[in-house]
N, C-alpha and C positions, 0 to 999 in steps of 0.2 A: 453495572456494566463496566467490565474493566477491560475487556478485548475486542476487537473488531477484523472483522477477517476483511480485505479489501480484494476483488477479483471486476479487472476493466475485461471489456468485451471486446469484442473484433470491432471497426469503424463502416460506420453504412455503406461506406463505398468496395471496392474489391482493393483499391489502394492502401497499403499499409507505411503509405511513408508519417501519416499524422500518427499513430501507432507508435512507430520509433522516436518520430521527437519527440512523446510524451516519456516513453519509458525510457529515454534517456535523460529527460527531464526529470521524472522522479529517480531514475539513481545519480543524478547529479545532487539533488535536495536529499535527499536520505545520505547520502557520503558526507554533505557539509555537518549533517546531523548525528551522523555515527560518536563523533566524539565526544558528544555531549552525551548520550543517551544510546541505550541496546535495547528500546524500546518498539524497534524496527526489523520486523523479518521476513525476505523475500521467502515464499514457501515454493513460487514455481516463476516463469518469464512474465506471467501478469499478475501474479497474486501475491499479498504481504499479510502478514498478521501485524497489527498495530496496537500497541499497550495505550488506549485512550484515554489513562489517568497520565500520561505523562506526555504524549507523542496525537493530540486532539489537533494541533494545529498543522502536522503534515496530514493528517487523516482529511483533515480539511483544504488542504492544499490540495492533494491529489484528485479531491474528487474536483474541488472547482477547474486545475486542470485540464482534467480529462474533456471538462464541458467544454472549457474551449476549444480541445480539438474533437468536438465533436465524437468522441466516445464514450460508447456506453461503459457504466458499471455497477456492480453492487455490493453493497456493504452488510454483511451481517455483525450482529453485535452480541455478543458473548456474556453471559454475567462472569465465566469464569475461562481462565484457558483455556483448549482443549488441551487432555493427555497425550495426545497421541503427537502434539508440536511443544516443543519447551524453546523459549526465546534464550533461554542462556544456561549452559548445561551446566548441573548440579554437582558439587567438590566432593 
């Protein structure tokens, strides 16, 4: 398992303000972590691809997160990247 695709859900209610302070909350954690690691890729406004040999403990931040604000999500777990996303283009 080396990849994980991360996608949080809409929140139970029609409010989206727990929504924004989360996903402001993960690009405020993912920026602190950019410069250690490009282990981190937003793919769309709620989805990341995460390198889980390197980047396990934002994977785990995120999701604990989300529970607190009460949103859902789900993670699928890759043994290999997919082709069609490359976290860091090739020289």
């Amino acid at each position: 398992m080396k990849t994980a695709i991360l996608i949080l859900g809409q929140p139970p209610r029609a409010e989206t303000d727990e929504q924004q302070q989360l996903l402001s909350a993960i690009a405020d954690e993912r920026e602190k972590r950019a410069q250690q690691s490009k282990g981190i890729e937003q793919l769309h406004g709620t989805s990341w691809q995460i390198d889980v040999q390197s980047e396990l403990s934002f994977l785990c931040w995120c999701i604990a997160t989300a529970h607190d604000h009460k949103i859902p999500c789900r993670v699928a777990f890759l043994d290999e990247p997919p082709d069609w996303i490359k976290l860091t283009p090739k020289a």
